[in-house]
N, C-alpha and C positions, 0 to 999 in steps of 0.2 A: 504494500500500500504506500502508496508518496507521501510524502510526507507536505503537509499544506502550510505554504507559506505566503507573508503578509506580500501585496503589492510592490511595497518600496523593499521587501528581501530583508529587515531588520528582525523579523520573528520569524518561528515557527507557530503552529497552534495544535495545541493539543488538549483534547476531553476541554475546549473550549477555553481555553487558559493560554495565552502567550508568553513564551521563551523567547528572551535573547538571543538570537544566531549567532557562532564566530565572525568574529572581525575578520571581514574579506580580503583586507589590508596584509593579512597577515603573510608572510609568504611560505609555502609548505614546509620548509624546514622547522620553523617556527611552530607551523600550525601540530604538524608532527609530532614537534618533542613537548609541546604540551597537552597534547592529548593524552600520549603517554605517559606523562604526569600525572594527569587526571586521572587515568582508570589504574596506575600505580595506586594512587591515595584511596581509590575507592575498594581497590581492595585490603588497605591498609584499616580504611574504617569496618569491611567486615569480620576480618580476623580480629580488630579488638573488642568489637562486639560479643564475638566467641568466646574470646578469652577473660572477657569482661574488667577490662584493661583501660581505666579512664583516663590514665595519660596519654597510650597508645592512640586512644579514642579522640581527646582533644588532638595530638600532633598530626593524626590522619587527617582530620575535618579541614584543619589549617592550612594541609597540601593542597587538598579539595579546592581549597578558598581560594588559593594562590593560585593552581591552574587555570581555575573561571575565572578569575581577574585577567590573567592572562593572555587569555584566548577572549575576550573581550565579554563575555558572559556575563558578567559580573562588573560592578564600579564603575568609573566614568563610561557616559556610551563613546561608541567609537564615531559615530555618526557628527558632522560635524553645522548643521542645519538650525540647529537649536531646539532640535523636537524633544516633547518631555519625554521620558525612558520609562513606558510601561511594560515594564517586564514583570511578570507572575500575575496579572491581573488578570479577570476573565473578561475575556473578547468584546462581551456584551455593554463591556460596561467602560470602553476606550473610545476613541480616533476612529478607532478601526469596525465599531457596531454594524454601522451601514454595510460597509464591503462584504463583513460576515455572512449577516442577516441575508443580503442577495445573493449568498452561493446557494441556501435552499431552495430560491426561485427557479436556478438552473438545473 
């Protein structure tokens, strides 16, 4: 299934909720070795869940934090237009309602 993304390419939308997209800026190398970070730290956060390992647990999330920053997911947007950064909000209730609301029409 594709995955549905906003007009202007700054989200995705999922179960009606829009995500940040990586910063396109990025260039693969980059995009790469932080992604690899990311699913490093994500599996850093479930082995300490296992282990029930709360500092393990804070230093995993941390990495998490810092790859999404990273990769533009996360913190300043990358976008440079001045649009407000609705990220995690659901769809319905942004910028972007209208556009939503009319993919049921089609």
């Amino acid at each position: 299934m594709p995955v549905l993304e906003t007009p202007d390419g700054r989200y995705i939308v999922v179960k009606g909720r829009l995500w940040r997209r990586t910063n396109p800026k990025l260039n693969e190398e980059q995009r790469d070795r932080l992604v690899k970070a990311l699913m490093d730290a994500r599996r850093g956060v479930k082995e300490a869940k296992r282990a029930e390992d709360e500092a393990a647990m804070k230093r995993a999330r941390a990495a998490v934090d810092a790859a999404k920053h990273g990769l533009g997911e996360r913190g300043p947007v990358w976008w440079t237009d001045g649009a407000p950064d609705q990220n995690r909000r659901m769809v319905a209730n942004t910028t972007y309602a209208e556009w939503y609301a009319g993919l049921d029409a089609t």
